[in-house]
N, C-alpha and C positions, 0 to 999 in steps of 0.2 A: 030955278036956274042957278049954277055955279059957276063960276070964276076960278081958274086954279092958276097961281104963279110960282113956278118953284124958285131956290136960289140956293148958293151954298155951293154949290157944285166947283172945281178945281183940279189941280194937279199935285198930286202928294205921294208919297216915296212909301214903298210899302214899310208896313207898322204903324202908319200914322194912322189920321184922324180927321174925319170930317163932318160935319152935322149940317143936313140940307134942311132945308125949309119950304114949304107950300104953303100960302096963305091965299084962302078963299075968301070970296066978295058973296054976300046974301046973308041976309038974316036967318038960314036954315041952318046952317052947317052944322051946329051938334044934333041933327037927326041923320048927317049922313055918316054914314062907316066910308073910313079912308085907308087907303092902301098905297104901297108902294111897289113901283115896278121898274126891273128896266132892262135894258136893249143893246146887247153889243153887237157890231157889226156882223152882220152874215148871219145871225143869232135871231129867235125867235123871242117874244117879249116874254120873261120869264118874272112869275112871283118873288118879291122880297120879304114886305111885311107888312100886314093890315092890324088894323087896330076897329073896334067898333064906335059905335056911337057914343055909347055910355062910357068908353073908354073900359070896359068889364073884361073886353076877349080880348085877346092878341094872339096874330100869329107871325110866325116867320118860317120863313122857307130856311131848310137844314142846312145850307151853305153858309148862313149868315148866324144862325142861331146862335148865340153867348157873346158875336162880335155887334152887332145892329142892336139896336134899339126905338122902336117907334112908341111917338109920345105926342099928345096934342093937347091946345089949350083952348077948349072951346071961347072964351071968354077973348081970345084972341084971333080967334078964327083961324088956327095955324097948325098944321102937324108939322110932326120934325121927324128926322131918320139919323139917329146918331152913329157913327160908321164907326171902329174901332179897328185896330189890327188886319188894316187894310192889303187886301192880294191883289197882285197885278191881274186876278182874274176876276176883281169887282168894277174892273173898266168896263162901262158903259156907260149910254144915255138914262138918265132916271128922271123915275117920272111918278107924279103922284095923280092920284084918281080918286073920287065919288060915288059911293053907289047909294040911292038910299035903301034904308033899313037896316039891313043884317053886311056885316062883311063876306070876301068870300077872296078866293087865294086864285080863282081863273077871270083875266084882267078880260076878255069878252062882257064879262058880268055887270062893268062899272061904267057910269053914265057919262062924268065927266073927266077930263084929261086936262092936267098942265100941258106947257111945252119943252119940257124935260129942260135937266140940266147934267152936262158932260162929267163925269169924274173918273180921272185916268188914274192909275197908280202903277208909278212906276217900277220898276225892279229894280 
């Protein structure tokens, strides 16, 4: 069993910057591959970025690619989402998730879910 708490989440003026966080409860968590995902209104839950276990694979969805950065501390039980070069069109709810084993980019696939955390970016 996982625990997800995200935090970080805010309101920042496009160009900026924000770095969320998930910290998971359970002595498993570096066997699980973590992902990021999230949700704007009227919007279907769409991939951001997952990372695997070993921390070996990383992906990100094209929208975010060269701005986002996912990175976790096992030792800390924590992934992170570093946001860069923020667009009024990375407002939504985000949300980080668990699957174990292997990662994977379609969020059906993963077992546990935070409770998202809101990040608007203004224009």
């Amino acid at each position: 069993q996982v625990q997800l708490v995200e935090s970080g989440g805010g309101l920042v003026q496009a160009g900026g910057s924000l770095r969320l966080s998930c910290a998971a409860s359970g002595r498993t968590f570096s066997s699980y591959a973590m992902g990021w995902f999230r949700q704007a209104p009227g919007k279907e839950r769409e991939f951001v970025a997952a990372k695997s276990w070993s921390g070996g694979n990383t992906y990100y969805a094209d929208s975010v690619k060269g701005r986002f950065t996912i990175s976790r501390d096992n030792a800390k039980n924590t992934v992170y989402l570093q946001m860069n070069s923020l667009k009024p069109e990375d407002t939504a709810v985000y949300y980080c998730a668990a699957r174990a084993v292997s990662s994977s980019t379609d969020w059906t696939e993963y077992d546990y879910w935070g409770q998202g955390t809101q990040v608007t970016v203004s224009s």
